[in-house]
C-alpha positions as CSV (number, residue, x, y, z in Angstrom):
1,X,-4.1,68.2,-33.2
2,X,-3.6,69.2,-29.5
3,X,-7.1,67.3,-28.4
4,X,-5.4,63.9,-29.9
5,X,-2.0,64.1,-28.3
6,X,-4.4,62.5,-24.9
7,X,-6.5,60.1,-27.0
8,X,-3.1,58.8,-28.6
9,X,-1.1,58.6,-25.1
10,X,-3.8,57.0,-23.6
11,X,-4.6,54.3,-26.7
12,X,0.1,53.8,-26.2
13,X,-0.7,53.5,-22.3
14,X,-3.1,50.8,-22.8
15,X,-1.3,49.0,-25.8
16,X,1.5,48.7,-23.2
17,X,-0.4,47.6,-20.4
18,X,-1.9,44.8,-22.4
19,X,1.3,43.8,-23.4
20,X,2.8,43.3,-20.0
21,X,1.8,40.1,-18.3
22,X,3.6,39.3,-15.2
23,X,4.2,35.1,-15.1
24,X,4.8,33.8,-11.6
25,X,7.4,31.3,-10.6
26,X,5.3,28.4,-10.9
27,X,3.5,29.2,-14.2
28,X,4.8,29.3,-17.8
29,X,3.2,31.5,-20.6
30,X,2.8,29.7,-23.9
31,X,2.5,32.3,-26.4
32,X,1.0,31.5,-29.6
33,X,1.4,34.2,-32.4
34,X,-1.3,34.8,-35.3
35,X,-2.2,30.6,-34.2
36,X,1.1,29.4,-34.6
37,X,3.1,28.5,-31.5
38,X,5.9,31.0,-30.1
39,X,7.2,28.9,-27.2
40,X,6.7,29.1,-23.5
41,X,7.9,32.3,-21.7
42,X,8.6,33.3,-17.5
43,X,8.6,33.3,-15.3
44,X,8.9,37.4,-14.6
45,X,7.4,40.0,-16.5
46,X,6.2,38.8,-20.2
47,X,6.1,40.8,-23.3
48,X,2.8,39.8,-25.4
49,X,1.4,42.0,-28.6
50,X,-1.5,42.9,-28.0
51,X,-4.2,41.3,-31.1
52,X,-1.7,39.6,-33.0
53,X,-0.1,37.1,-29.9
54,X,-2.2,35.4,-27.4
55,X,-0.7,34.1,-24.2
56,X,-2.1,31.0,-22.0
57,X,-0.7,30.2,-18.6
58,X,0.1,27.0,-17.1
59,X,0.5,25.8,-14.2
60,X,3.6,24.1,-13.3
61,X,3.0,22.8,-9.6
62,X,1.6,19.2,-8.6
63,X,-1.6,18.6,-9.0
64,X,-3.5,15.7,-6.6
65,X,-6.2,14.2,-8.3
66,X,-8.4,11.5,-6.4
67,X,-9.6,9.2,-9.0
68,X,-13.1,8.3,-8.7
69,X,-14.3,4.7,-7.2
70,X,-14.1,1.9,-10.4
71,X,-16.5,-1.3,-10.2
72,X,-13.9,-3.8,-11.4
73,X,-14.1,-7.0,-11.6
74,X,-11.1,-9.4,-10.3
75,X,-9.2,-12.0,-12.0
76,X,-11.5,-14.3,-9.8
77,X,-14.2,-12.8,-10.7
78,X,-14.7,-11.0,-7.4
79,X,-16.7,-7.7,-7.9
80,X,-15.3,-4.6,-5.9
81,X,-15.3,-0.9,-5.8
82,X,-11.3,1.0,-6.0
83,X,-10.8,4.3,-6.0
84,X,-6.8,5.5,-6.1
85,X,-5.0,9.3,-5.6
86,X,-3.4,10.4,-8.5
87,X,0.1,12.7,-8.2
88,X,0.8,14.9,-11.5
89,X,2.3,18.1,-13.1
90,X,3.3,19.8,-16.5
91,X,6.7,19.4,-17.6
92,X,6.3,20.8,-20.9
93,X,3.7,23.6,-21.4
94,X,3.5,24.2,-25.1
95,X,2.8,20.6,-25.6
96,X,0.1,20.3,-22.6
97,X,-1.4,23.4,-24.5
98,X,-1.0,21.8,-28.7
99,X,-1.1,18.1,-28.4
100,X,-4.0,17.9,-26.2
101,X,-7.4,19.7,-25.6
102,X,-7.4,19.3,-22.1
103,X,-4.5,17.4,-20.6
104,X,-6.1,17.2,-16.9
105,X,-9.6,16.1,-18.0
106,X,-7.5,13.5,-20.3
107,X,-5.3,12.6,-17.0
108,X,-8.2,12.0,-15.2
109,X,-9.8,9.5,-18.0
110,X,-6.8,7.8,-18.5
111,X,-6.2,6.9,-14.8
112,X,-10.0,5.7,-14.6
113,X,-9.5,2.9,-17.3
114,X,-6.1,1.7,-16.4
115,X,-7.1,1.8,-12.5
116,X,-10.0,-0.7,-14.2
117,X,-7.3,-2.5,-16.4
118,X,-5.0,-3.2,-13.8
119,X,-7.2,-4.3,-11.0
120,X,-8.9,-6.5,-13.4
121,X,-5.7,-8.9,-13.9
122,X,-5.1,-9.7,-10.9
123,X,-6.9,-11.9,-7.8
124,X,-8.4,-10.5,-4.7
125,X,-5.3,-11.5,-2.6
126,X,-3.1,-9.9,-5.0
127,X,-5.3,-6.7,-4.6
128,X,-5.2,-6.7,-1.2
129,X,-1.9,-7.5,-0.4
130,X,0.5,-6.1,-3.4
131,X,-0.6,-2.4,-3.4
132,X,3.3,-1.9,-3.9
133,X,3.6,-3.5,-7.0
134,X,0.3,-2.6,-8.4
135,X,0.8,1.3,-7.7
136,X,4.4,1.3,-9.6
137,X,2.8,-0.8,-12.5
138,X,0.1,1.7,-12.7
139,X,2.4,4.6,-12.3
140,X,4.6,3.0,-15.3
141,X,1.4,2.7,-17.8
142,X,-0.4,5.5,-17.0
143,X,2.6,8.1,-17.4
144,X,4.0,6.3,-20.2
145,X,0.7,7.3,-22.0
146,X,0.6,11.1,-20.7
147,X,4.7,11.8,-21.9
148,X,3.2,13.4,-24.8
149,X,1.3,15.6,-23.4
150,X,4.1,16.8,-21.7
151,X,2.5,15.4,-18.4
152,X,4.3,13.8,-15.6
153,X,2.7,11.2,-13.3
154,X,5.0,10.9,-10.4
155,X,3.1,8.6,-7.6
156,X,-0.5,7.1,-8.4
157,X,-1.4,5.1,-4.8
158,X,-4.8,2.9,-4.6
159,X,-6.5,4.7,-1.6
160,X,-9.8,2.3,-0.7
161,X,-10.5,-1.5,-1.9
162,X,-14.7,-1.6,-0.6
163,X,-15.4,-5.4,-0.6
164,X,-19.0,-7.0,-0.7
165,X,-20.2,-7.5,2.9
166,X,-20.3,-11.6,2.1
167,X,-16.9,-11.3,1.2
168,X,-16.0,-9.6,3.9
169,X,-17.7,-12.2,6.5
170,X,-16.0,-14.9,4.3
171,X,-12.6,-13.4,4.7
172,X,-13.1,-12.8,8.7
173,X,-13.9,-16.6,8.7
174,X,-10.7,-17.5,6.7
175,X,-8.5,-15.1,9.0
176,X,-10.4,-16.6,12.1
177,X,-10.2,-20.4,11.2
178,X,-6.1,-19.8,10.2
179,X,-5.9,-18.3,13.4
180,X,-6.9,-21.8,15.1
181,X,-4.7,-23.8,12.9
182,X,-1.8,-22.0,13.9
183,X,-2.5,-22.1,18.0
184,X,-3.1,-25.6,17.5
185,X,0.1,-26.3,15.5
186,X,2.0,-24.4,18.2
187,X,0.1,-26.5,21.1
188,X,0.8,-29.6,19.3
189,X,5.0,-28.3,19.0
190,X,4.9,-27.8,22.6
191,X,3.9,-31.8,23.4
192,X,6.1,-32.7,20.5
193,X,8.7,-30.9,22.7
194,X,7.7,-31.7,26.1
195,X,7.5,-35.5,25.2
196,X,10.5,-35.4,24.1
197,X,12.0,-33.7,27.1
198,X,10.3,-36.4,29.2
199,X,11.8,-39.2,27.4
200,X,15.3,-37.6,28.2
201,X,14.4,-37.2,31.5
202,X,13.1,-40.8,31.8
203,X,16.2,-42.3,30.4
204,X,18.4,-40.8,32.4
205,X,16.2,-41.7,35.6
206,X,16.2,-45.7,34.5
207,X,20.1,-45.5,33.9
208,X,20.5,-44.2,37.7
209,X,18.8,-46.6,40.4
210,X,19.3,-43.5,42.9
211,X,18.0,-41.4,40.9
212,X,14.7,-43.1,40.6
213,X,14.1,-43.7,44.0
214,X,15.2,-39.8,45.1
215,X,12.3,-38.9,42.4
216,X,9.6,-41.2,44.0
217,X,10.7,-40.4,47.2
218,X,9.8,-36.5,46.3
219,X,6.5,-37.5,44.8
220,X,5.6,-39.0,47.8
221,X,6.3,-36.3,49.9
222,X,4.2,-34.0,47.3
223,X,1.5,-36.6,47.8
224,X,1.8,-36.0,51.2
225,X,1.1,-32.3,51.6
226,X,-2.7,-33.1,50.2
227,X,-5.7,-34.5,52.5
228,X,-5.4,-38.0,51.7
229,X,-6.8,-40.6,53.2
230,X,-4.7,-43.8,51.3
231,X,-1.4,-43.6,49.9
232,X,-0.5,-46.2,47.7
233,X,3.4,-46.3,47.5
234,X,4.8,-48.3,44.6
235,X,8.2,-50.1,46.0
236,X,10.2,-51.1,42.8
237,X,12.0,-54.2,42.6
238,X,15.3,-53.4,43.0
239,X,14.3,-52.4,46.7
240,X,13.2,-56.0,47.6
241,X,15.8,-58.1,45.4
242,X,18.3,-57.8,47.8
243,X,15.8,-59.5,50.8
244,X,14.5,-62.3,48.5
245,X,18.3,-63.3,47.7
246,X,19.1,-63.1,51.7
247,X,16.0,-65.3,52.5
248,X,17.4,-68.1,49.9
């Protein structure tokens, strides 16, 4: 009787020790009992039976997951390879642990297809220029479809577009050739402009005899400064009225 009192401490020593589980802040214990679910339990020190309970531990903080590159196919039938980061956590252990067999793998599938889906309705220039809108529509879908798992998709952002290297040399050539139309549509606003500054100019020189002749008077003394040989002065008309009418 003595010789047992050890054997049956130690056998209550290690009954207690497997019952104790210690559950950290971020993690939740779902206990299920004889198959059938308990609840989730933590974080702190958890009390599990030993045989007859069975504890699982999940992990509560976000996970990144980068998405693998998709061949997709564009609305206009441009072929290219995306690949996207996705943001997720647990928000409900017990039913990331029932209502699915593995709630990351089935995360990660999930993403894969709809990242295909998505990309797949829309152009190339919608793909390359509304990351915005495409991320929060593939944000909405994909954790509409995880809720019961008690998953949360937070942030899902499209992290690479890799384009075929002709559609890459075609796009340089579009971005190149709009490039010249808008230099030449700014040189042609500045003669538009000009010309019309010089017509201002030119009216009010003709509505001022003075005027005109102080402004040929400067040209000629512009025309001056240079090594010419022959200077050709234009004398207007009004100049040479006045000595015609006294010779009558």
């Amino acid at each position: 009787m003595v010789s047992a009192l050890p054997l049956a401490a130690f056998a209550v020593a290690w009954l207690f020790w497997m019952s104790v589980k210690i559950v950290r802040e971020y993690e939740r214990a779902v206990v299920l009992r004889l198959g059938r679910l308990v609840g989730a339990r933590g974080p702190g020190l958890v009390l599990v039976i030993p045989f007859i309970e069975q504890m699982i531990r999940m992990d509560l903080r976000t996970i990144t997951h980068d998405v693998p590159s998709q061949d997709v196919i564009t609305r206009d039938n441009v072929s290219v390879k995306v690949s996207a980061v996705l943001y997720f956590r647990v928000v409900d252990p017990a039913k990331a642990v029932v209502d699915v067999q593995n709630y990351y793998q089935a995360t990660s599938q999930l993403a894969q297809t709809t990242l295909r889906s998505v990309c797949g309705q829309v152009p190339l220039d919608s793909l390359l220029a509304e990351r915005d809108r495409l991320n929060e529509q593939l944000q909405e879908i994909i954790d509409r479809s995880t809720e019961p798992w008690g998953v949360k998709v937070m942030l899902v952002e499209i992290k690479h577009i890799d384009l075929p290297a002709d559609m890459q040399r075609a796009m340089a050539r579009q971005a190149e050739a709009e490039r010249l139309r808008r230099a030449k549509v700014i040189s042609a606003e500045g003669e538009f402009q000009a010309s019309a500054k010089l017509g201002e100019a030119a009216g009010v020189l003709g509505a001022e005899g003075v005027g005109l002749q102080l402004r040929m008077l400067q040209t000629l003394s512009q025309v001056g400064t240079e090594k010419n040989r022959t200077i050709i002065i234009p004398i207007p008309i009004d100049l040479i009225r006045g000595a015609f009418k006294g010779s009558r």
